[in-house]
PALO-798192 format. One record per residue (C-alpha): residue number from 1; residue in three letters; z, y, x. Coordinates in Angstrom, 3 decimals, padded with zeros to 6 digits, m for minus. Layout:
N
+-----+------+----------+----------+----------+
! pos ! code !        Z !        Y !        X !
+-----+------+----------+----------+----------+
! NUM !  ALA !        Z !        Y !        X !
...
+-----+------+----------+----------+----------+
//
This chain:
329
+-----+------+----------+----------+----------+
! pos ! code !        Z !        Y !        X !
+-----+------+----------+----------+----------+
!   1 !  UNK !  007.371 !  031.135 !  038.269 !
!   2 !  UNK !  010.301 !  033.317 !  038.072 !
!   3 !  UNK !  009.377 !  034.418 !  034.355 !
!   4 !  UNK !  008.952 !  030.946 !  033.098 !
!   5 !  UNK !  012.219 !  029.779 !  034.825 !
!   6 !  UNK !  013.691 !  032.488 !  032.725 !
!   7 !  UNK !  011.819 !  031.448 !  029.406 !
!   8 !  UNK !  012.473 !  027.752 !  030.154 !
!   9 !  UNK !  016.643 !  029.040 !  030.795 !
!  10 !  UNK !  016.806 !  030.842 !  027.540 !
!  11 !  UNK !  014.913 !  028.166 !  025.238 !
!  12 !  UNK !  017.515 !  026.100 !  026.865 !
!  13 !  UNK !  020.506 !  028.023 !  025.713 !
!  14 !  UNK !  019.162 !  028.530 !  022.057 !
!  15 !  UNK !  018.789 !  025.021 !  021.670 !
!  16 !  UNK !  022.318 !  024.465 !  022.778 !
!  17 !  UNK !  023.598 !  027.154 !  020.975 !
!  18 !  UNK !  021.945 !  025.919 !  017.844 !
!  19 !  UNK !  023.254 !  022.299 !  018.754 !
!  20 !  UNK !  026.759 !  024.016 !  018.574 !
!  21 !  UNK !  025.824 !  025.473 !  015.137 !
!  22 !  UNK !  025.054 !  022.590 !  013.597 !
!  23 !  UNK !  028.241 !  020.593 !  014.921 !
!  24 !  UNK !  030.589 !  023.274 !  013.824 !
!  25 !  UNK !  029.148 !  023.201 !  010.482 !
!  26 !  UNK !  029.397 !  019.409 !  010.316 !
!  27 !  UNK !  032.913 !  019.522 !  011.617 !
!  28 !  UNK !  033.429 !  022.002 !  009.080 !
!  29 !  UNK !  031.639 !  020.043 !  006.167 !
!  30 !  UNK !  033.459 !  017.132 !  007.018 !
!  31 !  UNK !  037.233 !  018.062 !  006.919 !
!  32 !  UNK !  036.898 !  021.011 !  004.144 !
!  33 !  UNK !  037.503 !  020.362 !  000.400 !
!  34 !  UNK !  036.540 !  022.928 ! m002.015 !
!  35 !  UNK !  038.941 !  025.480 ! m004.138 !
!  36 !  UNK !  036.363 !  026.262 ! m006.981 !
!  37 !  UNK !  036.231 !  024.660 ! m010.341 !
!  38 !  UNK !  034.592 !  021.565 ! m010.447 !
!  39 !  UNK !  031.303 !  022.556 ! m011.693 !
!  40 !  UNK !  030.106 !  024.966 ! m009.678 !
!  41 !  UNK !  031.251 !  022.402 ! m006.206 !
!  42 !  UNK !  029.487 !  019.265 ! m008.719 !
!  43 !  UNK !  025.934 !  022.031 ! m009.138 !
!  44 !  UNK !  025.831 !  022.854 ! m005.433 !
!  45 !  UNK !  026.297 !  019.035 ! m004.413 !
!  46 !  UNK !  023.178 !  017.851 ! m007.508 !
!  47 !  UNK !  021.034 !  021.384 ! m005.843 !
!  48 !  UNK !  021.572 !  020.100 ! m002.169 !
!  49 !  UNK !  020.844 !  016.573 ! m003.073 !
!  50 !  UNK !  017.863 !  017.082 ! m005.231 !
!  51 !  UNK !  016.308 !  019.460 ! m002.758 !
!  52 !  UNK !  015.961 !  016.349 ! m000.043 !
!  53 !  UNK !  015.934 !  013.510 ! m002.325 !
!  54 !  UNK !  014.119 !  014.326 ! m005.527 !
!  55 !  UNK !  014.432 !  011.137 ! m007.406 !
!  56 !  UNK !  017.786 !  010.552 ! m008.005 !
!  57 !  UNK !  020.751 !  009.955 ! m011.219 !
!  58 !  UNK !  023.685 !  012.295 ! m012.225 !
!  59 !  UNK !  026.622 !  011.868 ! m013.814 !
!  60 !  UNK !  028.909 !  014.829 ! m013.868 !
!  61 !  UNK !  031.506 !  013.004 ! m015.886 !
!  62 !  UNK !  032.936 !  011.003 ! m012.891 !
!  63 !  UNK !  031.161 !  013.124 ! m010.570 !
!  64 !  UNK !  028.835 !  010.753 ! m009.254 !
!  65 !  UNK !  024.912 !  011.388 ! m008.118 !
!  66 !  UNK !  023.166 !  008.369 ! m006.768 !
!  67 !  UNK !  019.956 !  008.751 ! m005.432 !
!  68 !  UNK !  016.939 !  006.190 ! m005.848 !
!  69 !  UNK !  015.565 !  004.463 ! m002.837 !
!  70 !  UNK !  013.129 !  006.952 ! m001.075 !
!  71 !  UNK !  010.671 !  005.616 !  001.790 !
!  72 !  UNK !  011.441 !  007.321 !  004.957 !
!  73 !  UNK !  007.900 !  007.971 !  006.639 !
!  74 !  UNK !  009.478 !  008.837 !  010.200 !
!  75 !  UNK !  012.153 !  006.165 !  011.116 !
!  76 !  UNK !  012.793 !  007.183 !  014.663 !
!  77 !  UNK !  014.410 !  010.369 !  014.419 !
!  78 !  UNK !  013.438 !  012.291 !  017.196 !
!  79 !  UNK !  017.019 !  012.603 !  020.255 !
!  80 !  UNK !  019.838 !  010.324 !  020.508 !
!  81 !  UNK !  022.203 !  012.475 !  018.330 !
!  82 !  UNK !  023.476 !  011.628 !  015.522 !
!  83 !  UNK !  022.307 !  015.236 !  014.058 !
!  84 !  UNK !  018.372 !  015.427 !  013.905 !
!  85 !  UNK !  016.060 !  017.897 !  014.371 !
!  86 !  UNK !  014.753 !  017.803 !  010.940 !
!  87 !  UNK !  016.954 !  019.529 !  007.624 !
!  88 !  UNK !  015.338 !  016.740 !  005.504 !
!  89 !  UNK !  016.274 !  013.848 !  008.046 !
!  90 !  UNK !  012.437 !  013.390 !  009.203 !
!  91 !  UNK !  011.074 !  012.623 !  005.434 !
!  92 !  UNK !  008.185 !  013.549 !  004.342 !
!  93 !  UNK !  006.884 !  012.877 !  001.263 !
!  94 !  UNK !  009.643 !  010.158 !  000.034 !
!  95 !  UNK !  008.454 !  007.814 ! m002.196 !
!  96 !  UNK !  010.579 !  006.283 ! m004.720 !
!  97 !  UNK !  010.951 !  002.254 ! m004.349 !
!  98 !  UNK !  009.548 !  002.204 ! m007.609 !
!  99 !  UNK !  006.742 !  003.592 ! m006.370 !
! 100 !  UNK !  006.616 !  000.088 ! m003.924 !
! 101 !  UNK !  006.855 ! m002.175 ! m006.480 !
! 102 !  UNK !  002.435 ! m003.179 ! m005.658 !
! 103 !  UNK !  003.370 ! m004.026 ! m002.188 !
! 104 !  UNK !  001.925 ! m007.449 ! m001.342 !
! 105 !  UNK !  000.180 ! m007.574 ! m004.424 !
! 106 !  UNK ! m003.406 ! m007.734 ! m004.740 !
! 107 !  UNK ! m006.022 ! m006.327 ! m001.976 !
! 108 !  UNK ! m005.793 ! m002.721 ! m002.090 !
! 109 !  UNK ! m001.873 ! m002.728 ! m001.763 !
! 110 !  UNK ! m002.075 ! m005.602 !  001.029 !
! 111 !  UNK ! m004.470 ! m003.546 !  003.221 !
! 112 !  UNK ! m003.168 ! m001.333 !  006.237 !
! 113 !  UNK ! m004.650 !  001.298 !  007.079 !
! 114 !  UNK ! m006.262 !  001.107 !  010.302 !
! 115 !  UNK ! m005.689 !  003.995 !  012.390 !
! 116 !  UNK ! m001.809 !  002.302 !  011.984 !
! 117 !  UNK ! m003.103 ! m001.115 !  013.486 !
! 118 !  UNK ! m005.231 !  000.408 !  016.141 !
! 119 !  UNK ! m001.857 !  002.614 !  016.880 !
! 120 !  UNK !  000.625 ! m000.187 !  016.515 !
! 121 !  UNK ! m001.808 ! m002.427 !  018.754 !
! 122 !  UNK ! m001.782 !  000.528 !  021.286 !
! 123 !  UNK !  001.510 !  000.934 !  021.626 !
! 124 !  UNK !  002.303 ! m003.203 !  022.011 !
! 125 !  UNK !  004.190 ! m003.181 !  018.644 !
! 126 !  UNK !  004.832 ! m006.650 !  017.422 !
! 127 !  UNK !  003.139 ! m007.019 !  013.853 !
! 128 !  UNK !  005.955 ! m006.904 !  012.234 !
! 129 !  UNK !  007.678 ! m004.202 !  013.195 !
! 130 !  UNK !  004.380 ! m002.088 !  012.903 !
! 131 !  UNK !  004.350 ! m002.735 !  009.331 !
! 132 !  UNK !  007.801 ! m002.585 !  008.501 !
! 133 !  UNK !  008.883 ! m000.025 !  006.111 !
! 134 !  UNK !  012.379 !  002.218 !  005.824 !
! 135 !  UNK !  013.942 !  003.287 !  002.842 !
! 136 !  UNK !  017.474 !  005.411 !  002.488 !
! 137 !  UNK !  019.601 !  006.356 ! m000.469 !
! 138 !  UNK !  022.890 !  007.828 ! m000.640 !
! 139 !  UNK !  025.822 !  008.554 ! m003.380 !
! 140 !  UNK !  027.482 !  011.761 ! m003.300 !
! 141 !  UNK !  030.895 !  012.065 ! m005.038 !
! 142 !  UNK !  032.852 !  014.745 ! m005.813 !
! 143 !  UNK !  036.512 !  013.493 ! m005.654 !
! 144 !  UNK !  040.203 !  014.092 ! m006.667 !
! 145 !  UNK !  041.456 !  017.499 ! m008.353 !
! 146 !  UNK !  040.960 !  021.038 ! m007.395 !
! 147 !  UNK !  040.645 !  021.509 ! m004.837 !
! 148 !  UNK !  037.394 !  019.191 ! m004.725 !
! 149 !  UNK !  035.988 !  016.657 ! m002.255 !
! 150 !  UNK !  032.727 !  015.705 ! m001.698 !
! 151 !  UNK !  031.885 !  012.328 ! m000.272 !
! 152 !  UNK !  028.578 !  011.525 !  001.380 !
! 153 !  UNK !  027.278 !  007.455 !  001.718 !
! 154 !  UNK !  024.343 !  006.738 !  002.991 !
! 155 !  UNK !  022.385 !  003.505 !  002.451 !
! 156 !  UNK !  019.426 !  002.263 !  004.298 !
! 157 !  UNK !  017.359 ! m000.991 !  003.520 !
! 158 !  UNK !  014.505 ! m002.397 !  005.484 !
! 159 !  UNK !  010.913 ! m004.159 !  004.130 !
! 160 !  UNK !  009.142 ! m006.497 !  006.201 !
! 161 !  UNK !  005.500 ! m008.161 !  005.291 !
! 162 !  UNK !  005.955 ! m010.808 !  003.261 !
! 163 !  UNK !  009.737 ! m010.094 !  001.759 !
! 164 !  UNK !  009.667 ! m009.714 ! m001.698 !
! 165 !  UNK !  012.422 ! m006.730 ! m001.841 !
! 166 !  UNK !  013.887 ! m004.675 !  000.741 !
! 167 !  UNK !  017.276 ! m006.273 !  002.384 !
! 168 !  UNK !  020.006 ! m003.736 !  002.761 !
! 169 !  UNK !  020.945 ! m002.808 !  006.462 !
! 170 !  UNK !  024.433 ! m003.577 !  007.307 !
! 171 !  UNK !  026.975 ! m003.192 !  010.576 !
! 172 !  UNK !  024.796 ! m003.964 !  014.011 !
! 173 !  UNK !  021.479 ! m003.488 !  011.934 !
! 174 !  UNK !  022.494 ! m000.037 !  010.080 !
! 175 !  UNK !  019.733 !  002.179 !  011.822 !
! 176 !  UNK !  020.422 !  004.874 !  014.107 !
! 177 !  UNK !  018.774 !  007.124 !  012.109 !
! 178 !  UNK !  020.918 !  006.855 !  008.894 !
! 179 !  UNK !  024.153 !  008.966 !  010.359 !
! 180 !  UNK !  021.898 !  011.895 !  010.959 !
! 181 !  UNK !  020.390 !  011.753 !  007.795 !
! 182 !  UNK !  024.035 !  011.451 !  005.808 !
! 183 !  UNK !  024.757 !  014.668 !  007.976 !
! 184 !  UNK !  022.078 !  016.926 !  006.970 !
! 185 !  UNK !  022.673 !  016.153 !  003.252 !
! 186 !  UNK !  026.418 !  016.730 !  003.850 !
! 187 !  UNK !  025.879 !  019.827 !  005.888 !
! 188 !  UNK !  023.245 !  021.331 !  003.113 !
! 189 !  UNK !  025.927 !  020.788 !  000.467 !
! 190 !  UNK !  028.603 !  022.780 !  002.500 !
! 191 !  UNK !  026.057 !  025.513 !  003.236 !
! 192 !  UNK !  026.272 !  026.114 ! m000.853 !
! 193 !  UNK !  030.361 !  025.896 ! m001.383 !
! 194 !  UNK !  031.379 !  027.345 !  002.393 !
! 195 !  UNK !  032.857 !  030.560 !  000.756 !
! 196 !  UNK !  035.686 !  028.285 ! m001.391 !
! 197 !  UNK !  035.963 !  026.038 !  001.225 !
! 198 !  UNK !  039.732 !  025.388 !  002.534 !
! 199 !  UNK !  040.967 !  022.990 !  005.339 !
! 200 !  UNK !  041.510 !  019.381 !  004.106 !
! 201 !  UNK !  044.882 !  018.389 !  004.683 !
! 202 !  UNK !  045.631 !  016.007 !  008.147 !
! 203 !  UNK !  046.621 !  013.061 !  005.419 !
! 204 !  UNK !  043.623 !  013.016 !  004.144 !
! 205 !  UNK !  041.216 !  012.974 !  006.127 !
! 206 !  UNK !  038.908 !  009.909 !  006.362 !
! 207 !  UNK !  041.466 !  007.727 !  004.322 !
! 208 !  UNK !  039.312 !  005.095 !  002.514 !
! 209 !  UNK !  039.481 !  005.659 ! m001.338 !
! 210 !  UNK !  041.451 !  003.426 ! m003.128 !
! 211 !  UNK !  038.742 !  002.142 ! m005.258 !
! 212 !  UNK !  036.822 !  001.421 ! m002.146 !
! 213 !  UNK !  039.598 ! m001.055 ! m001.258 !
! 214 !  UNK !  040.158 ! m002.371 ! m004.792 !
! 215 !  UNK !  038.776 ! m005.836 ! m005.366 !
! 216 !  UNK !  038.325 ! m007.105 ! m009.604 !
! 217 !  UNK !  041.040 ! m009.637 ! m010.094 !
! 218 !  UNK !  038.473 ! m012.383 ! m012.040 !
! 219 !  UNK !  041.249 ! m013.044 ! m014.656 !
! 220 !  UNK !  040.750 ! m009.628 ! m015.907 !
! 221 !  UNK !  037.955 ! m010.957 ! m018.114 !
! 222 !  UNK !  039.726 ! m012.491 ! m020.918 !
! 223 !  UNK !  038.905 ! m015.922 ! m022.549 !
! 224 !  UNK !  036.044 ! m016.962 ! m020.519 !
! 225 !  UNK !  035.110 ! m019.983 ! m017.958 !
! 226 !  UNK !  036.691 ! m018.857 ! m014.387 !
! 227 !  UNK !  033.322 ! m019.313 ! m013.018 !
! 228 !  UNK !  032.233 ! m016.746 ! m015.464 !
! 229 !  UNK !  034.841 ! m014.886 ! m014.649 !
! 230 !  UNK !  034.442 ! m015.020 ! m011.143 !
! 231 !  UNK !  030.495 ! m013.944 ! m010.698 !
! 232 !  UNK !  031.460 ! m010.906 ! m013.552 !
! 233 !  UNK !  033.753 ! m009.724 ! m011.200 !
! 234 !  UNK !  031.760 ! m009.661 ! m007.730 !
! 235 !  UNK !  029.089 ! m007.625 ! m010.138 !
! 236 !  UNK !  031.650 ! m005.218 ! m011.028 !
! 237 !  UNK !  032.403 ! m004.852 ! m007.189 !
! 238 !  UNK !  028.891 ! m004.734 ! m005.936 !
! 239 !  UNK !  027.435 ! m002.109 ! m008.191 !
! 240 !  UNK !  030.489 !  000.234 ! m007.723 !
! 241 !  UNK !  029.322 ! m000.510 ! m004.065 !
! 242 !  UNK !  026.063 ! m000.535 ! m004.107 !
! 243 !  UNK !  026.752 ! m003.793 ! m002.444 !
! 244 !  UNK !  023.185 ! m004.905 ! m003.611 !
! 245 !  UNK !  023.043 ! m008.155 ! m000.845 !
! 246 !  UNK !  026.644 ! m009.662 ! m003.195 !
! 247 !  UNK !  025.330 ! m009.115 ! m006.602 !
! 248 !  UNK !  021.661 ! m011.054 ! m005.583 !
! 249 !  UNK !  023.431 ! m014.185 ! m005.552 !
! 250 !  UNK !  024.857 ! m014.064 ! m008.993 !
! 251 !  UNK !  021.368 ! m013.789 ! m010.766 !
! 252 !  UNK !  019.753 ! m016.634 ! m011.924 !
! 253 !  UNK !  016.310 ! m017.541 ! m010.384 !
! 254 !  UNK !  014.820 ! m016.649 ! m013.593 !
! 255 !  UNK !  016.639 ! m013.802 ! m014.737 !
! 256 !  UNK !  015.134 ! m012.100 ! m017.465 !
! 257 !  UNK !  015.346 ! m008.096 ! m017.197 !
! 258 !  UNK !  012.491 ! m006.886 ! m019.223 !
! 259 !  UNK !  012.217 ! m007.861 ! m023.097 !
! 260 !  UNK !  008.268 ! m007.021 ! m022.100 !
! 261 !  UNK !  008.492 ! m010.383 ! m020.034 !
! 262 !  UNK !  009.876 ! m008.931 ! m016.954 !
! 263 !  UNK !  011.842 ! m012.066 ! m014.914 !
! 264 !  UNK !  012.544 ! m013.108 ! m011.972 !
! 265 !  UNK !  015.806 ! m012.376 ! m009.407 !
! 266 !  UNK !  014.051 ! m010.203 ! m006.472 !
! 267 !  UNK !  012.092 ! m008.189 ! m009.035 !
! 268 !  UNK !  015.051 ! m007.369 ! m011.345 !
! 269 !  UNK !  017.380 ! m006.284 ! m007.959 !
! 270 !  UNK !  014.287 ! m004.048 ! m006.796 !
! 271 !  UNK !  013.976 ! m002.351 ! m010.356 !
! 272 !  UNK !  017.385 ! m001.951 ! m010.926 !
! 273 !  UNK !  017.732 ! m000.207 ! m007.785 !
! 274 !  UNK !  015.017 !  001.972 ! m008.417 !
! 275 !  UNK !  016.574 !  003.027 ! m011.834 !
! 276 !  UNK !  020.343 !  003.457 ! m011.154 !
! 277 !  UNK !  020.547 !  004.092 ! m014.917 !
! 278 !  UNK !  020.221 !  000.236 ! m015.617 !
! 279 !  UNK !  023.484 ! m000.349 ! m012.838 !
! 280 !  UNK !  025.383 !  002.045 ! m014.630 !
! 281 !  UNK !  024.421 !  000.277 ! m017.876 !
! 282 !  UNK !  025.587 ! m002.771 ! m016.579 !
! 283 !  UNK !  028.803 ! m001.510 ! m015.329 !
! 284 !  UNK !  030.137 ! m000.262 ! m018.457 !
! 285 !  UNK !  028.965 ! m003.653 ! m020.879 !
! 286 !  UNK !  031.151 ! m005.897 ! m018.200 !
! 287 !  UNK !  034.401 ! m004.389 ! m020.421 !
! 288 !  UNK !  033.265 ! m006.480 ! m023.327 !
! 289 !  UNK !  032.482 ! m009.614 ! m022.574 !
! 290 !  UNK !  032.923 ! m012.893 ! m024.936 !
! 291 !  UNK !  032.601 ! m016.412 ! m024.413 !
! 292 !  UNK !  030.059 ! m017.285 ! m027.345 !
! 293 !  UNK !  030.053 ! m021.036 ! m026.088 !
! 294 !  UNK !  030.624 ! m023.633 ! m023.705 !
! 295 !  UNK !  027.049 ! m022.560 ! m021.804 !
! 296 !  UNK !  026.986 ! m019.091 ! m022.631 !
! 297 !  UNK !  028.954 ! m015.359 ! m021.816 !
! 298 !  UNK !  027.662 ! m012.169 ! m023.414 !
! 299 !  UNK !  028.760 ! m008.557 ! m022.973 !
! 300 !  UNK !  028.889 ! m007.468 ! m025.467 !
! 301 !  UNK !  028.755 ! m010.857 ! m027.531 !
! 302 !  UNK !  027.035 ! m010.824 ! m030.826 !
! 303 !  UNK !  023.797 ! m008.969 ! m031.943 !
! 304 !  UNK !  023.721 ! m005.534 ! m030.101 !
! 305 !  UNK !  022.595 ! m002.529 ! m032.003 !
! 306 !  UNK !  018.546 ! m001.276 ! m030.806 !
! 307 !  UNK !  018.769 !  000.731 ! m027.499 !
! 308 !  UNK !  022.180 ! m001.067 ! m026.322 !
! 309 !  UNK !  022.120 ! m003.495 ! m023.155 !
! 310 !  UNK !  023.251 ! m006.984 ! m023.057 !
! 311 !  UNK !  024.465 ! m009.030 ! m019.977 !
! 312 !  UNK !  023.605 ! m012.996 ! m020.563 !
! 313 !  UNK !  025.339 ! m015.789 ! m018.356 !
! 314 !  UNK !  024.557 ! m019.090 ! m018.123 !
! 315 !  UNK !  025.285 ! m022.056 ! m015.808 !
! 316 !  UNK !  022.823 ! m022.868 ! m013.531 !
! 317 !  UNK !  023.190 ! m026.472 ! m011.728 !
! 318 !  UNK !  026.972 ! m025.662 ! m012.582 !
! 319 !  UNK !  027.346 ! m022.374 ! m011.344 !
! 320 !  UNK !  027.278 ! m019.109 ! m013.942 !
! 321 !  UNK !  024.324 ! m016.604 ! m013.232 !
! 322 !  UNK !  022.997 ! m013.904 ! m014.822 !
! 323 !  UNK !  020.082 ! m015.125 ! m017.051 !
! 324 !  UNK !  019.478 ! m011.663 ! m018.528 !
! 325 !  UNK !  019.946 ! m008.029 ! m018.835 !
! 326 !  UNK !  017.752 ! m006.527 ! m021.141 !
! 327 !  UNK !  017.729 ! m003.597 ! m023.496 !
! 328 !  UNK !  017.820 ! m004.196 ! m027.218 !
! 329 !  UNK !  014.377 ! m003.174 ! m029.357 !
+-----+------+----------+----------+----------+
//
């Protein structure tokens, strides 16, 4: 008894003493910017990233890395810390939301495996729930001058039977899970940079960034309709967000996104999500947008050379959508 009151002790103390570890380092990753050119701070942020969440965009001009929506196999992280016991965040095997895109479809992707429905029965799970599925992204930025700060957002989106897309988690439905999981990925990218790391100054830390705060003034698109104008500028917001639930609204039921004969509003959002490229397309044709009639807005207006993306809006029951983003052939 005596020997396994001793064992039982010191497993006790190295788990707290680990615990300690890991807030120190978070503390640490949290308030510390980086005094090392940009490059090698931007390389250990892409390594860190790409090591948890292989799927995933880059682009080193603005400093930006956006991951694509991986499933997360093991939603209930294991403790009620925010830290869990898992480096990865309790992933295994992520699965791109690309990957997803045969859910509901057909019946090999509409079966469940049964081991999960004897399980889910077993435990009293309401269907639902059972078969509901997690996913989790984040967007890692690597801010303001030497010296450099990174900044770590999570995203997490839930699928339920029957939805067509995943619906982005907000406020009182934001899983418990997803703070751990920001904290391992900002914790692994500290663990690369910790030798140039310096304290962040007291008036800066935590303050918002501006752009975050910024809203698009709708007049800033030149000589089109207001309404035009109006739906251009909550898509410039939302993808700088990743406010996904916003831009859904401004797409027309029948949005075309595929020259192939890819349409419809749920399965453009879900594709463009899974292919951040497409966003970023989007983003940077919205600077170059002409009014080429009463009924239609295209950036860029005109005929757009092969390879180069076009944004189409048209009213819809008197209200501008999108009716397309495609890419030229």
């Amino acid at each position: 008894m005596r020997w396994r009151d001793l064992i039982t002790g010191m497993l006790v103390v190295a788990l707290a003493a680990s615990c300690n570890d890991n807030r120190k380092e978070l503390n640490y990753a949290r308030h510390s910017l980086y005094d090392v050119d940009f490059a090698v701070v931007y390389a250990a942020a892409l390594e860190a990233t790409r090591s948890l969440y292989p799927n995933l965009d880059e682009n080193p001009g603005p400093g930006k890395i956006a991951t694509s929506w991986h499933q997360v196999q093991y939603a209930n992280c294991a403790g009620t810390g925010s830290l869990c016991d898992d480096s990865t965040g309790g992933m295994a095997n992520p699965q791109v939301l690309a990957q997803q895109q045969g859910l509901g479809q057909g019946a090999a992707a509409g079966s469940i495996n049964s081991a999960n429905q004897s399980g889910a029965a077993a435990a009293g799970m309401p269907t639902r729930l059972a078969y509901r599925k997690y996913f989790i992204r984040f967007d890692v930025a690597v801010l303001g001058g030497r010296p450099w700060r990174v900044k770590v957002t999570g995203h997490a989106s839930a699928w339920d039977p029957g939805a067509a897309m995943p619906s982005e988690l907000h406020g009182a439905d934001k899983p418990h899970w997803l703070d751990g999981r920001t904290e391992a990925l900002q914790i692994a990218i500290y663990k690369r940079v910790k030798q140039y790391a310096v304290p962040m100054p007291d008036d800066g830390t935590d303050k918002p960034d501006p752009a975050e705060l910024a809203k698009t003034d709708p007049s800033s698109f030149k000589n089109i309709p207001i309404g035009a104008g109006k739906q251009l500028a909550i898509i410039k917001d939302a993808i700088a967000k990743r406010d996904y639930p916003s831009m859904r609204p401004t797409l027309a039921e029948d949005v075309v996104w595929s020259l192939g004969g890819g349409t419809g509003a749920d399965a453009a959002m879900a594709m463009w999500q899974a292919d951040p490229t497409a966003l970023d397309a989007m983003l940077a044709v919205l600077g170059n947008c002409v009014s080429e009639s009463d009924k239609r807005v295209a950036c860029p207006g005109g005929t757009v050379a092969p390879g180069a993306w076009q944004l189409v809006l048209e009213p819809r029951d008197d209200i501008w959508k999108v009716a397309s983003f495609v890419k030229s052939e």
